[in-house]
C-alpha positions as CSV (number, residue, x, y, z in Angstrom):
1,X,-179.5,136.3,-48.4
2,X,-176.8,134.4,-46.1
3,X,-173.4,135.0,-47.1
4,X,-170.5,132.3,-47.4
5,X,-170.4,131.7,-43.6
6,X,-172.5,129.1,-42.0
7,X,-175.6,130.2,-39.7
8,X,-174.8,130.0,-36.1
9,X,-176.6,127.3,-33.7
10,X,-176.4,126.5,-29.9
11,X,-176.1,122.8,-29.0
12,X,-177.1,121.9,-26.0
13,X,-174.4,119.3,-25.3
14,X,-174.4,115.8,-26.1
15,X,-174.7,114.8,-22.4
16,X,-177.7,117.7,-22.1
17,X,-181.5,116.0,-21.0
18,X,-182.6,117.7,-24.8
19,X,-180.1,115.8,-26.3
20,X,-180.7,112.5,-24.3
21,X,-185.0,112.6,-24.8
22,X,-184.0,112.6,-28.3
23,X,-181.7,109.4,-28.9
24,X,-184.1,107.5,-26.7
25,X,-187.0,108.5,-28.5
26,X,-185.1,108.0,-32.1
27,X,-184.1,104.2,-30.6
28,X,-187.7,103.6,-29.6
29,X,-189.1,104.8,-33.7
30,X,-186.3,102.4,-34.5
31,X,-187.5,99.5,-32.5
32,X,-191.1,100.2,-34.0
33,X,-190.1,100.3,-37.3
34,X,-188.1,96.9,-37.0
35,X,-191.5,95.0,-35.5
36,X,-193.2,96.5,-38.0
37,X,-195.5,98.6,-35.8
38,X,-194.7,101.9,-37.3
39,X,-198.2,103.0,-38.5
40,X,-199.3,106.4,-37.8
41,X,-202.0,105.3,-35.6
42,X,-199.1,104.8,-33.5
43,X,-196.7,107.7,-33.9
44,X,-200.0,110.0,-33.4
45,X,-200.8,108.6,-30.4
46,X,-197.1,108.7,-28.9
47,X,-196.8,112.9,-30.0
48,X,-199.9,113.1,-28.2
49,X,-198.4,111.8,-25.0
50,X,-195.4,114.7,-25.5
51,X,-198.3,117.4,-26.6
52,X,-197.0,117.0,-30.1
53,X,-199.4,117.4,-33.3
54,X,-197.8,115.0,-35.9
């Protein structure tokens, strides 16, 4: 069991490429979402360009 302190984590740094994949990639969910073309067709076949298994 943890104590009282908070687990450590290493950020990469806002200004990091990690960091900077990530808001693009959350701003481009958001623009689906907002045409309405969020269906998981979709988001499967966008993980699968990144090698990522939804």
């Amino acid at each position: 069991m943890l104590g009282d302190e908070l687990v450590p984590y290493a950020h990469p740094g806002e200004d990091s490429p990690k960091v900077r994949y990530l808001r693009v990639a959350l701003a481009a969910l958001a623009a689906l979402a907002a045409r309405g073309d969020l269906k998981p067709e979709t988001v499967r076949r966008a993980a699968a360009r990144y090698g990522l298994d939804p």
